[in-house]
C-alpha positions in Angstrom: 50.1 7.7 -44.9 51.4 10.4 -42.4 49.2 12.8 -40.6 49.4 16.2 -41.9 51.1 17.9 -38.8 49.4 21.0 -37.7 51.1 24.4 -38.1 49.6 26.5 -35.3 51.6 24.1 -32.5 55.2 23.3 -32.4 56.5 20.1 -32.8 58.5 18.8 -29.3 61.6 19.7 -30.3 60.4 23.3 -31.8 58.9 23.8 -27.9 62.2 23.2 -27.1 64.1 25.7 -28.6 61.1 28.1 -28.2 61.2 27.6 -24.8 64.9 29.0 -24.6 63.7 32.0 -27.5 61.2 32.8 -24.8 63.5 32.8 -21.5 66.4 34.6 -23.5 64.2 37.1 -25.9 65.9 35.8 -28.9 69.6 35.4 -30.5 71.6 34.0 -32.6 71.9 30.5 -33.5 75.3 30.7 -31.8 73.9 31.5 -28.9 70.7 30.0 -28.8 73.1 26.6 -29.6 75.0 27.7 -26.4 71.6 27.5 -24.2 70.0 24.3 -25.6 73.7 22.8 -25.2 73.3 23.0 -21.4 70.7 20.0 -21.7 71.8 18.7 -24.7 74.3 18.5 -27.2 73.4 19.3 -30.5 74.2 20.5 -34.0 75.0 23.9 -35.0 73.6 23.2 -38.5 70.8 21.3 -36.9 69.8 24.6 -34.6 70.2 26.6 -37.3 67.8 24.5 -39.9 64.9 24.0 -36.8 65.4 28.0 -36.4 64.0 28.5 -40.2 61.3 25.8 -39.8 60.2 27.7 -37.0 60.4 31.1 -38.8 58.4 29.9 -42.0 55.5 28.7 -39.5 55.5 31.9 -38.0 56.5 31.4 -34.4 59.9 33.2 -34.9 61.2 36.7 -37.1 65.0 37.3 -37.9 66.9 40.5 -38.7 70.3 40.4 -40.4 72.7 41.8 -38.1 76.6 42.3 -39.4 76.8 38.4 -40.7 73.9 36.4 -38.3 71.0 36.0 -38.2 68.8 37.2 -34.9 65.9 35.6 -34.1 63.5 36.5 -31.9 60.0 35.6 -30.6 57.1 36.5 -33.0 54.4 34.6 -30.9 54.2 35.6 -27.1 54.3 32.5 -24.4 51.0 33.4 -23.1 49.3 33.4 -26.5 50.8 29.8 -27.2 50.1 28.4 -24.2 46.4 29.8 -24.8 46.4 28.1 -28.0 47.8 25.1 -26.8 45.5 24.5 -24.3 42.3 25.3 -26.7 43.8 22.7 -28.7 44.4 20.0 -26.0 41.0 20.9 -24.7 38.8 20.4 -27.9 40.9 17.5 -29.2 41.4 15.5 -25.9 38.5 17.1 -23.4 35.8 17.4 -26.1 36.0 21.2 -25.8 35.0 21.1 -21.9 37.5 22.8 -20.2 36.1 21.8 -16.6 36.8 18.1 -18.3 40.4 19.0 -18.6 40.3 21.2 -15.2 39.2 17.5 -13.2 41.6 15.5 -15.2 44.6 18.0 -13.5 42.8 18.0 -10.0 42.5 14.5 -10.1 46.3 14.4 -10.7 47.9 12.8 -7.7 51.0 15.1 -8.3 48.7 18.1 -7.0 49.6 19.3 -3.8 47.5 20.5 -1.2 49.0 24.5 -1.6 48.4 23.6 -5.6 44.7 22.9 -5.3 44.7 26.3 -3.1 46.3 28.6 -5.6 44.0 27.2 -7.9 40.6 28.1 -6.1 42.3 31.7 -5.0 42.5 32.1 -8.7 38.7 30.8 -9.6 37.4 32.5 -7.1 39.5 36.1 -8.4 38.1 35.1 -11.9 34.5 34.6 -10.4 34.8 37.7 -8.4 35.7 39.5 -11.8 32.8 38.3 -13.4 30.0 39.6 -10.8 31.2 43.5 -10.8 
């Protein structure tokens, strides 16, 4: 039986295309095809049918312009990745953020200036807290 996918995250290849809706503010699928092109070839029809999957869940709008379609972001970046990150933390982390916070620090990809930028911005976030 499959899993029942969950609406409020995109799919891989939905990140992908949102990812480009994001950096461009939105287009047609002409144009949108043109971007996700540079990486990898795909589908006009293809772009155009992930497009409407993406609008029906909510992550996109479209306005009929002359004869396309213009689709635009209806979801800001920094709400998803809020959202995505709840999500990652109470499935994966047991809703305990610091949990997910060591998992990253423990990450040997972290650099020294990484681990730096990170305490400047816990300690602004602490500093916010005590005024």
């Amino acid at each position: 039986m499959r899993k029942k996918q969950d609406k409020s995250l995109l799919t891989e290849v939905e990140l992908e295309f949102m990812t480009v809706v994001w950096a461009t503010g939105g287009g047609t699928v002409k144009e949108i095809l043109a971007e996700l092109n540079k990486v990898q070839e795909r589908a006009y029809t293809s772009v155009a049918t992930v497009l409407k999957i993406m609008e029906q869940k909510g992550f996109l709008t479209s306005e009929r312009k002359e004869r396309s379609l213009i689709y635009r972001p209806a979801v800001p970046k920094a709400e998803y990745q809020k959202t995505s990150l709840k999500n990652l933390s109470s499935k994966l982390f047991n809703d305990a953020p610091a949990a997910l916070v060591a998992r990253l620090v423990d990450d040997e990809d972290i650099t020294e200036d990484m681990l730096v930028e990170m305490r400047a911005l816990l300690n602004e976030r602490l500093g916010d807290n005590d005024s």
